[in-house]
C-alpha positions as a Markdown table, in Angstrom:
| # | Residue | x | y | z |
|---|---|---|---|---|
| 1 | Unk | 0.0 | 0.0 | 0.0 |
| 2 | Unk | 1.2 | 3.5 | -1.1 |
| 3 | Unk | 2.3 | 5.8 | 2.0 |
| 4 | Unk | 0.6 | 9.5 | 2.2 |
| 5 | Unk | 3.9 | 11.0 | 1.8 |
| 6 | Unk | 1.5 | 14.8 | 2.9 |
| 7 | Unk | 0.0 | 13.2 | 5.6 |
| 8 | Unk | 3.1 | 11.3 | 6.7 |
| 9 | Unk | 5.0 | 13.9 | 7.1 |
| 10 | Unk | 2.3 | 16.0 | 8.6 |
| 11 | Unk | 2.2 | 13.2 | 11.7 |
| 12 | Unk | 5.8 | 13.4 | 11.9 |
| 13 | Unk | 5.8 | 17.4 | 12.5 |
| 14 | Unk | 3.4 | 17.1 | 14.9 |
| 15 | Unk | 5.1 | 14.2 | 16.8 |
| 16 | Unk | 8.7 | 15.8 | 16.5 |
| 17 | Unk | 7.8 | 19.5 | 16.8 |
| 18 | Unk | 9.4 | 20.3 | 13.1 |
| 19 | Unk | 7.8 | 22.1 | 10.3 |
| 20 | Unk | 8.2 | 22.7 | 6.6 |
| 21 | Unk | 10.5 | 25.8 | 7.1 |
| 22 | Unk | 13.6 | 23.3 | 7.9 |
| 23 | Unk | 13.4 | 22.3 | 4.6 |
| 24 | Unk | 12.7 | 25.4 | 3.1 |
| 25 | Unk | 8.9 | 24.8 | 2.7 |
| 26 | Unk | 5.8 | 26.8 | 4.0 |
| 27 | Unk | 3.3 | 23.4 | 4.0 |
| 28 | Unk | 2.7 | 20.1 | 4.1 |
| 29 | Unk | 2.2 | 19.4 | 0.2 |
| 30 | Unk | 4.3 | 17.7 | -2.9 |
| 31 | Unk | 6.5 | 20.3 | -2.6 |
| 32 | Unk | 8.0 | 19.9 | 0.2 |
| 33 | Unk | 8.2 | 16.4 | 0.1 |
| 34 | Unk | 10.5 | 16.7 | -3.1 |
| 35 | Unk | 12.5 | 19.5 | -0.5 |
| 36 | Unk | 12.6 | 16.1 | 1.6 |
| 37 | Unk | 13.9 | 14.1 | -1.1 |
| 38 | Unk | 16.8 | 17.0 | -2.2 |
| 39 | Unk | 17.8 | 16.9 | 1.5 |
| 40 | Unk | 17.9 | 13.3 | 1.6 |
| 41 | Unk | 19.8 | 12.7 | -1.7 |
| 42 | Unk | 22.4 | 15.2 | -0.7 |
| 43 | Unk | 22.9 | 13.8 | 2.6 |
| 44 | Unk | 23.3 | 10.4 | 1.7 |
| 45 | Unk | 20.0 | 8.9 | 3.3 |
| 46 | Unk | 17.2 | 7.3 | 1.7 |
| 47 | Unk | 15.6 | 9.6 | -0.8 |
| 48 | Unk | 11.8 | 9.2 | 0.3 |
| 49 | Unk | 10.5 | 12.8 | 0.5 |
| 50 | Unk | 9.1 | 11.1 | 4.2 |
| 51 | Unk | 11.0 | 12.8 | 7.8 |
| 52 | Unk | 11.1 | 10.1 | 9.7 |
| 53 | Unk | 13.0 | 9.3 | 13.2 |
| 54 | Unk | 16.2 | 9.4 | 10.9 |
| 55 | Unk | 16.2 | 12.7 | 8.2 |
| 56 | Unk | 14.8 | 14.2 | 11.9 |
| 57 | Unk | 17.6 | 13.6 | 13.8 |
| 58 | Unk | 20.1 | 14.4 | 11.0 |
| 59 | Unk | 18.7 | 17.9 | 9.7 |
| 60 | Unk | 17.9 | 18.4 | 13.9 |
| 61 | Unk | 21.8 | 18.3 | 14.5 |
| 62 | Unk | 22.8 | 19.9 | 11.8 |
| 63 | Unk | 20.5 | 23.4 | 12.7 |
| 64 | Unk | 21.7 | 23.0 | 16.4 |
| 65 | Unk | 25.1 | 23.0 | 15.5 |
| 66 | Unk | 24.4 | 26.5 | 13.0 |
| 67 | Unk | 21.1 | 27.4 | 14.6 |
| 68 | Unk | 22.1 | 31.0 | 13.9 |
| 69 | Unk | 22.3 | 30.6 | 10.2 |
| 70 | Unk | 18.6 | 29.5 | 10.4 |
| 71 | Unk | 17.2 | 32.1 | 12.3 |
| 72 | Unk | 14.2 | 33.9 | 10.6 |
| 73 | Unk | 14.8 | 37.3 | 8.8 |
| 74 | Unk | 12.7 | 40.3 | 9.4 |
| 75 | Unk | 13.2 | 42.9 | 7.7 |
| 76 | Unk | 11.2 | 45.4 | 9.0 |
| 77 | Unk | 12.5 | 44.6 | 12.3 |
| 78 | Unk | 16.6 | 44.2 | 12.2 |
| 79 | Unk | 16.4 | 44.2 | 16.4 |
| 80 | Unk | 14.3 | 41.1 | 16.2 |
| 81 | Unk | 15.3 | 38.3 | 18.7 |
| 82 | Unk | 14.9 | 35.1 | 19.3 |
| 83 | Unk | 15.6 | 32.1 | 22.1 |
| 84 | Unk | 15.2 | 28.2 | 20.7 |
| 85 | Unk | 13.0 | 25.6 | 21.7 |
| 86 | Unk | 13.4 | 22.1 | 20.2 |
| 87 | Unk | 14.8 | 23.4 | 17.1 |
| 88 | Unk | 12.2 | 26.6 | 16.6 |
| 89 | Unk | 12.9 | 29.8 | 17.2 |
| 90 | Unk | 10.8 | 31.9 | 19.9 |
| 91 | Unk | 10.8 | 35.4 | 19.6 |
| 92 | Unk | 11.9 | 37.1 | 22.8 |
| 93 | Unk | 11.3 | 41.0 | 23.3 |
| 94 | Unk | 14.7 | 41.9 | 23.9 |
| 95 | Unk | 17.7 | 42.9 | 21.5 |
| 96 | Unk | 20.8 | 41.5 | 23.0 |
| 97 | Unk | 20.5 | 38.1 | 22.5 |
| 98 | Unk | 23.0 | 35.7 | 21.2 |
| 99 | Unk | 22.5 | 32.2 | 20.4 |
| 100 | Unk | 25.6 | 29.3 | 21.1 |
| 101 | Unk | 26.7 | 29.6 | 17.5 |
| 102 | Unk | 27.0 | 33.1 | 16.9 |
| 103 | Unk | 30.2 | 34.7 | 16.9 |
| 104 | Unk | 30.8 | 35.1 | 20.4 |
| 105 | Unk | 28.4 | 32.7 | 22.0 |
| 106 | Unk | 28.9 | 30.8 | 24.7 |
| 107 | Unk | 28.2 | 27.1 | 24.3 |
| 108 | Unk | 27.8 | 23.7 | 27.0 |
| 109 | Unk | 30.3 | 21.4 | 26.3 |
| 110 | Unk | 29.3 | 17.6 | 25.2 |
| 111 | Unk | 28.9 | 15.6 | 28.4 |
| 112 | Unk | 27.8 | 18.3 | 30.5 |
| 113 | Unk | 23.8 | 17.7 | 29.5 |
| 114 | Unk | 21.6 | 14.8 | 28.1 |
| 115 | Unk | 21.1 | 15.4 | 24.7 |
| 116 | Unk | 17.0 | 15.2 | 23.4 |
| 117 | Unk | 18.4 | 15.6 | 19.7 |
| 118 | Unk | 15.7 | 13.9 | 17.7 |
| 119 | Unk | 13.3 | 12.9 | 20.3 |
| 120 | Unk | 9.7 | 14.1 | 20.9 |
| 121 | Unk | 9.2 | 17.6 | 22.2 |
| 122 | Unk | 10.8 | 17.8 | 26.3 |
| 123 | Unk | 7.8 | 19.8 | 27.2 |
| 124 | Unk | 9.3 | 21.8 | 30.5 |
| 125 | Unk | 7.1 | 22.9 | 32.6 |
| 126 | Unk | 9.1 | 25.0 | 35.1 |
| 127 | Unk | 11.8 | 27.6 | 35.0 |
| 128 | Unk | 14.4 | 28.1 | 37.9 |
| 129 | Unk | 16.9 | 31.0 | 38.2 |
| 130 | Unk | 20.0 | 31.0 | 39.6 |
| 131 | Unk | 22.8 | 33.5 | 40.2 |
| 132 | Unk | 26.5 | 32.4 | 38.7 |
| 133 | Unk | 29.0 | 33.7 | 41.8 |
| 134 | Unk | 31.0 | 34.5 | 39.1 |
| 135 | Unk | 31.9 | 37.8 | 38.2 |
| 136 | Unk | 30.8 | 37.3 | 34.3 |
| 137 | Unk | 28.4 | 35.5 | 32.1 |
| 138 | Unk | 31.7 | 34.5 | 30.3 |
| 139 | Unk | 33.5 | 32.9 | 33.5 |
| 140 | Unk | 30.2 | 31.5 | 34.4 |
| 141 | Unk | 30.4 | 28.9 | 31.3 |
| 142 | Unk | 34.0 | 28.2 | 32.0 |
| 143 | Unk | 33.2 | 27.4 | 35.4 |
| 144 | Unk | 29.7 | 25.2 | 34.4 |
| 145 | Unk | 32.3 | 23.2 | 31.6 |
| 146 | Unk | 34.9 | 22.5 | 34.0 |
| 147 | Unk | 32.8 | 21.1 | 36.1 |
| 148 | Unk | 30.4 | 19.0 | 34.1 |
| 149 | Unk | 27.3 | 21.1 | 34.3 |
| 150 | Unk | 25.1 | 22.7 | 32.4 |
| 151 | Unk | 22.4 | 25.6 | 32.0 |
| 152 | Unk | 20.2 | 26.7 | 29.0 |
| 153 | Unk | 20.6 | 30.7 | 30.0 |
| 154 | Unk | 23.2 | 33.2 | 31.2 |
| 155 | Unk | 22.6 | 36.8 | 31.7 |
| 156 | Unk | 25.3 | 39.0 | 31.7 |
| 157 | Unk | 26.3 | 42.3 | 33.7 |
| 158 | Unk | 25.2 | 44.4 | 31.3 |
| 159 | Unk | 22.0 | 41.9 | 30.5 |
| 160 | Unk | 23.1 | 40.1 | 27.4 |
| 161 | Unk | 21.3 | 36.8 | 27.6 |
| 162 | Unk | 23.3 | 34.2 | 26.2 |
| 163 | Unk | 21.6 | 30.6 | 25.2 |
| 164 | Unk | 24.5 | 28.0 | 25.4 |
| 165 | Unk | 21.9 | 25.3 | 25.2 |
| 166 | Unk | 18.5 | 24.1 | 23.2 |
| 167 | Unk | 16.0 | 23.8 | 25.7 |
| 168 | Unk | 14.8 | 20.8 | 24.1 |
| 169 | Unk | 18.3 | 19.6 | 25.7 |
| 170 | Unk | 18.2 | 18.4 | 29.8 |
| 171 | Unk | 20.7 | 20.6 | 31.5 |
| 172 | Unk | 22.6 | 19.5 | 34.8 |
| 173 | Unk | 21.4 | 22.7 | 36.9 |
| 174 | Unk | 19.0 | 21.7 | 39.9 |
| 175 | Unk | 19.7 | 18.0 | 40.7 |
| 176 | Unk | 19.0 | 16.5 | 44.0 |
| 177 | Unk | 19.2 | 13.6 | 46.1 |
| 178 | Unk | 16.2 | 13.6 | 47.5 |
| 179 | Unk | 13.6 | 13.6 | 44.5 |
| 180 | Unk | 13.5 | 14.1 | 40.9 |
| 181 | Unk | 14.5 | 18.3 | 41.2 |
| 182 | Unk | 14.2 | 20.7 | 38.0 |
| 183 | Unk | 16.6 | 18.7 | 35.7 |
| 184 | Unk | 14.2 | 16.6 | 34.0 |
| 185 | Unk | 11.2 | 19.2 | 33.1 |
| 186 | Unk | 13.3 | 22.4 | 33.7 |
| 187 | Unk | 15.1 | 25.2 | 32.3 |
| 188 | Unk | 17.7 | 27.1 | 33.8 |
| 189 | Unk | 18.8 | 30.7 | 34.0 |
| 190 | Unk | 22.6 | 31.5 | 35.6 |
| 191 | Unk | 22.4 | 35.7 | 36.2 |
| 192 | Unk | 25.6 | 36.8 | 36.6 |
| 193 | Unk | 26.2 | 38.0 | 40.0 |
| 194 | Unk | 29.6 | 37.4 | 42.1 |
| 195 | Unk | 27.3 | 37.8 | 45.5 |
| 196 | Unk | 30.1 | 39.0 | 48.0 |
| 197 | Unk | 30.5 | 42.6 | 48.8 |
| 198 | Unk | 34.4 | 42.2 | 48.7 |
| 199 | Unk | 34.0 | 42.5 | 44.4 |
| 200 | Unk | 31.5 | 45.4 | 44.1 |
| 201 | Unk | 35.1 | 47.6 | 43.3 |
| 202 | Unk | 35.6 | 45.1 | 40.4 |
| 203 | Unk | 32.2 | 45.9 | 39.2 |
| 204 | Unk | 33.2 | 49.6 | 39.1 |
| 205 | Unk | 36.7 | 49.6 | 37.7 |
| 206 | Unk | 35.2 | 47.5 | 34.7 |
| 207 | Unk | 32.6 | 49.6 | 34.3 |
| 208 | Unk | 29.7 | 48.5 | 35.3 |
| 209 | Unk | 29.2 | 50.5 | 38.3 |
| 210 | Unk | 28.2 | 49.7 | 41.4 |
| 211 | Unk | 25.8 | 46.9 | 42.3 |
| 212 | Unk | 22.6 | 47.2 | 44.4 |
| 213 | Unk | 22.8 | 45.8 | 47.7 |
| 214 | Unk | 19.8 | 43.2 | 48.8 |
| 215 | Unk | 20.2 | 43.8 | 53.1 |
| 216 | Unk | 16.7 | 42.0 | 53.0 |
| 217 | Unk | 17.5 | 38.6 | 51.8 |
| 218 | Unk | 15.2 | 35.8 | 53.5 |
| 219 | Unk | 15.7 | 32.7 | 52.6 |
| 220 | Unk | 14.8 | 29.2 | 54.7 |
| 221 | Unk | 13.6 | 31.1 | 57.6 |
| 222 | Unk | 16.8 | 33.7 | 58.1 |
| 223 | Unk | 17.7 | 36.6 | 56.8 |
| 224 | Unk | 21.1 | 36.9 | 55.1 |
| 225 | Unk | 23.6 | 39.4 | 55.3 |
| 226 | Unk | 24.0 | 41.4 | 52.7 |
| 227 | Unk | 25.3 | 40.8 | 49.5 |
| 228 | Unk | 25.4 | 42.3 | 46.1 |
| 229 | Unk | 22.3 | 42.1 | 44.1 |
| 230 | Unk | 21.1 | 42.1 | 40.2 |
| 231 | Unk | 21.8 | 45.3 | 38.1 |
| 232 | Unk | 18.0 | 46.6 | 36.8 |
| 233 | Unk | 18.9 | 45.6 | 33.5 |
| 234 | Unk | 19.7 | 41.6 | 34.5 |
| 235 | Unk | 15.7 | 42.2 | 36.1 |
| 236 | Unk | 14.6 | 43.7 | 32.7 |
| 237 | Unk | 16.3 | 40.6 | 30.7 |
| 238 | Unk | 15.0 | 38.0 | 33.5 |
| 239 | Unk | 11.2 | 39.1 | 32.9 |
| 240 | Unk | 11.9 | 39.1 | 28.6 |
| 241 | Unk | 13.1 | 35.7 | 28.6 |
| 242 | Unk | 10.3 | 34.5 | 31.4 |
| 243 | Unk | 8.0 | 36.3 | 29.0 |
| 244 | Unk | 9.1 | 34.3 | 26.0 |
| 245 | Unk | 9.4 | 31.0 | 28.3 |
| 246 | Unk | 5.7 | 31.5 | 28.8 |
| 247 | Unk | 4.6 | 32.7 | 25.3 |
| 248 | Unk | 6.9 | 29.6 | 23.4 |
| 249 | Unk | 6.6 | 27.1 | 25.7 |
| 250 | Unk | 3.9 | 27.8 | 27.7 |
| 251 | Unk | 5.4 | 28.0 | 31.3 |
| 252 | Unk | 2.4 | 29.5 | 33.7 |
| 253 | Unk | 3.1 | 32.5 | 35.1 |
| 254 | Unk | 3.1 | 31.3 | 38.6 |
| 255 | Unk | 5.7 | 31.4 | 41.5 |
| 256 | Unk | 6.1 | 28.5 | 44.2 |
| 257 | Unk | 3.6 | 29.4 | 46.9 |
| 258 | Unk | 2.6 | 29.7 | 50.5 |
| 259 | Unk | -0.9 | 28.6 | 52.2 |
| 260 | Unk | -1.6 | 32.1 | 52.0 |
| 261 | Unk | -0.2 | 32.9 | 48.4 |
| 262 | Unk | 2.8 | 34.7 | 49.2 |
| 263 | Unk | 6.6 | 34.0 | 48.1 |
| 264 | Unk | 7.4 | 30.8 | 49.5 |
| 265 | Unk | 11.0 | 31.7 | 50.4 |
| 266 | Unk | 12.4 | 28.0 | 51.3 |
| 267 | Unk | 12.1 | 24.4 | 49.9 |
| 268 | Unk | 8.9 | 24.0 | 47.8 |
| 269 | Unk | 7.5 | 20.1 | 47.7 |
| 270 | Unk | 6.7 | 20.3 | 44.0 |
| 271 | Unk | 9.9 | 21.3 | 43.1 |
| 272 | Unk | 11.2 | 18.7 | 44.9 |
| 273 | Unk | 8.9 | 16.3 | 43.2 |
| 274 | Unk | 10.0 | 17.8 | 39.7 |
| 275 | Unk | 5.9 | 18.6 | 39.5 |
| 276 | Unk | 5.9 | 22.7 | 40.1 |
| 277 | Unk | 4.7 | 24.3 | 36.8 |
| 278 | Unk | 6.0 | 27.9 | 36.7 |
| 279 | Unk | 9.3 | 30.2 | 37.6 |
| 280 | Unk | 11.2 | 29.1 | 41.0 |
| 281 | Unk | 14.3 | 29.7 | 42.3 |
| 282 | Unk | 17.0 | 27.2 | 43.5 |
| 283 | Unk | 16.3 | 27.4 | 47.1 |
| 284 | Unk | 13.0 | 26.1 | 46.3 |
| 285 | Unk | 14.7 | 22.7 | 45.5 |
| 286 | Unk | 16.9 | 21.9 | 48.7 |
| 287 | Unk | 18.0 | 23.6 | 51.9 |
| 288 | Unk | 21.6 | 23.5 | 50.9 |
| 289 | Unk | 21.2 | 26.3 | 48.5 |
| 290 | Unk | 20.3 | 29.8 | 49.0 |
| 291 | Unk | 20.1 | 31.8 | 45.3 |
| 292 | Unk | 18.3 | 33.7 | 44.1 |
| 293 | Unk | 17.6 | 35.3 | 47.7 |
| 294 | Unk | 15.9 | 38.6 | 47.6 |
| 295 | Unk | 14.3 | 37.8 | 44.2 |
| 296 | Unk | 10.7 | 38.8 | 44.3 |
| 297 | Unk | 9.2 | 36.4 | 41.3 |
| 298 | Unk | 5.7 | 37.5 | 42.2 |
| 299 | Unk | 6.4 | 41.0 | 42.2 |
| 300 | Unk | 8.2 | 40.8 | 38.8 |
| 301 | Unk | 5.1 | 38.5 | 37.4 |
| 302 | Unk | 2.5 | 41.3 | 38.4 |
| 303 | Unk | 5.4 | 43.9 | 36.7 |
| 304 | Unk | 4.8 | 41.2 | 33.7 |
């Protein structure tokens, strides 16, 4: 029996989270089955016009090694940016933005995160942020590849956000030993932030200026001392890319939760359990950790 080559390849999209655009296509019709068929011959697959499991995982690994070079033109726009999802691009309302593969982008090392390539859509359902103690986004990375972990986000001092990762990927950010954590359904954010007072003249001689100080850190019942907080811009850059985490992905605008609806400022059972849908921060995952401290996610999602 003859295969529906249209509606084949229509089942795949929807299975894989592809469309006709990565094969230079706008639908589902002959043409772009004969697209399918170039690709293939050219590659040295099997020359069926149908994106299977196979001619998925090939063309997926070839965009996230360029993703840049397939990122969509506007031309009424040229400050358009985006953040990328399983392959897609996700416009994010923010102009300094720069992918792993642009020239200089910052990019998780192989063994550092379990590769999705080629599998059906991750489907994360909760974001968590943490701060880097480092005194750049670009030490951050250094530090995260070093040590064998990962993160899909950086924001910088002077609120770059850098992607190093494809969310589609699991990153090695909020792991735990005593439940599943944010790994498995998360994505992560590392904001730049070197936390100890003793570095705020580094800040200034580089040119960044001064940082706030957060003297009203509470975190697992205590306050902290204080320490050096996000620059306004970092905040601005946080609430784009939780804006464009919601939009593209569809992560709730929600924040983990006391009885009574306020901040829950310590360890949060569904994160725990890997079940909380919505932004967190690491704390929320396990008393050993105290970032982001002083980070009022429900404020910032009224703000939103």
């Amino acid at each position: 029996m003859a295969i529906d080559k249209i509606f084949y390849n229509k089942s795949s999209a929807d299975s894989l989270e592809w469309d006709p655009s990565w094969f230079g296509e706008s639908e589902f019709d002959n043409k772009l089955v004969s697209a399918i068929t170039r690709w293939q011959k050219e590659k040295g697959l099997v020359a069926d016009g149908l994106c299977g499991p196979s001619t998925y995982r090939r063309i997926w690994t070839e965009r996230d090694a360029e993703i840049d070079e397939y990122r969509p033109c506007d031309h009424k726009r040229k400050d358009k940016s985006y953040v990328v999802h399983n392959g897609n691009f996700i416009p994010i309302k923010w102009d300094k933005v720069v992918l792993w593969s642009d020239d200089g982008g910052l990019k998780s090392k192989p063994g550092t995160y379990t590769s999705y390539a080629g599998k059906p859509d991750r489907d994360p359902i909760m974001f968590v942020n943490h701060w880097d103690v480092c005194l750049s986004s670009e030490s951050c990375a250094k530090v995260l590849n070093q040590r064998g972990l990962s993160v899909h986000f950086l924001i910088d001092n002077d609120g770059t956000i850098y992607q190093m990762l494809d969310t589609q990927h699991k990153a090695w950010h909020a792991g735990i030993s005593n439940g599943v954590g944010g790994n498995e359904r998360g994505i992560g954010v590392e904001i730049s932030n070197a936390y100890y007072t003793k570095y705020q003249s580094w800040y200034v001689r580089h040119g960044f200026g001064e940082r706030p100080l957060q003297e009203n850190g509470v975190v697992h019942g205590g306050t902290l001392s204080p320490f050096m907080d996000f620059y306004p811009v970092q905040i601005e850059a946080l609430k784009a890319l939780w804006q464009a985490m919601h939009d593209g992905i569809g992560i709730p605008l929600e924040h983990p939760a006391n009885s009574d609806g306020s901040l829950n400022t310590g360890v949060h059972r569904d994160c725990v359990r890997g079940k909380f849908k919505g932004f967190c921060n690491h704390y929320n995952f396990t008393r050993g950790k105290i970032d982001c401290a002083g980070l009022e996610i429900d404020k910032l999602i009224e703000e939103m």
